[in-house]
N, C-alpha and C positions, 0 to 999 in steps of 0.2 A: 226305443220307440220312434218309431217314423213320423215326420208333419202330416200324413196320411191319414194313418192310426190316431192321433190325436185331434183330427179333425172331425173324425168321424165318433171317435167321444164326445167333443165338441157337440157334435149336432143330434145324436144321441140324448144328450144331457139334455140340450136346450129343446127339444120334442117332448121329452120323458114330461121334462118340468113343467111345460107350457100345457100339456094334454091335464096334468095332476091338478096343474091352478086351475081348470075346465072342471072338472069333477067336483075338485070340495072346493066351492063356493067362499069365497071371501078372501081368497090368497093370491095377490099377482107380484110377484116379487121383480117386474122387469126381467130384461134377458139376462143377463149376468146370472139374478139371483136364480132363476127359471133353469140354468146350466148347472149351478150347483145344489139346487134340489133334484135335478134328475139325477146327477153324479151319484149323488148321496143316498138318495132310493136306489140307484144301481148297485149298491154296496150294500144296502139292506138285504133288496131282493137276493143276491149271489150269497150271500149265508143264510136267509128267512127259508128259499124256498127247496133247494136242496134238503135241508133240515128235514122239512115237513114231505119231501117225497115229490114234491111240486115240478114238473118240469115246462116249460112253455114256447119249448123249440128252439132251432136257433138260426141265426142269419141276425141282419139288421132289426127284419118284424118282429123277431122273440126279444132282441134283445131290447126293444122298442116297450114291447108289450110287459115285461119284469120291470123296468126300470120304471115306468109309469107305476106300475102296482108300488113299487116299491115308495117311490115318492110320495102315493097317496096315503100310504102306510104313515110315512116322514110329518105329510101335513097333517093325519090325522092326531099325530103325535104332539105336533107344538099346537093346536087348536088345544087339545085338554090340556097343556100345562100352562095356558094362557090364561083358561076358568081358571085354575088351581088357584 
């Protein structure tokens, strides 16, 4: 992997995460945490939505656009096991 490629994970992650903390209300986990919630939704989304037949382009904006869903997925996730 290239410092290129990882940078662009990097910024990636930290958009994903920062767009995901914008949507559901009550999550800002700072930049650090904002990179590894998009990471994390980008892992989700790359098995969720293949699965289900889902495709959402590619380039940066697709991969922009899965990784956010994905995250959003992620914080909807720790929100209900927070009530729990």
């Amino acid at each position: 992997m290239t410092i290129e490629a990882l940078l662009i994970i990097l910024l990636i992650g930290a958009v994903a995460g920062w767009l995901a903390g914008l949507i559901v209300k009550g999550f800002g986990f700072g930049l650090l945490g904002n990179i590894v919630v998009g990471i994390v939704g980008a892992l989700i989304a790359s098995f969720l939505f293949p699965a289900i037949g889902l495709g959402l382009g590619e380039g940066i904006l697709g991969s922009i656009i899965a990784a956010t869903l994905g995250a959003v997925i992620l914080l909807f996730l720790i929100r209900l096991v927070k009530r729990a």
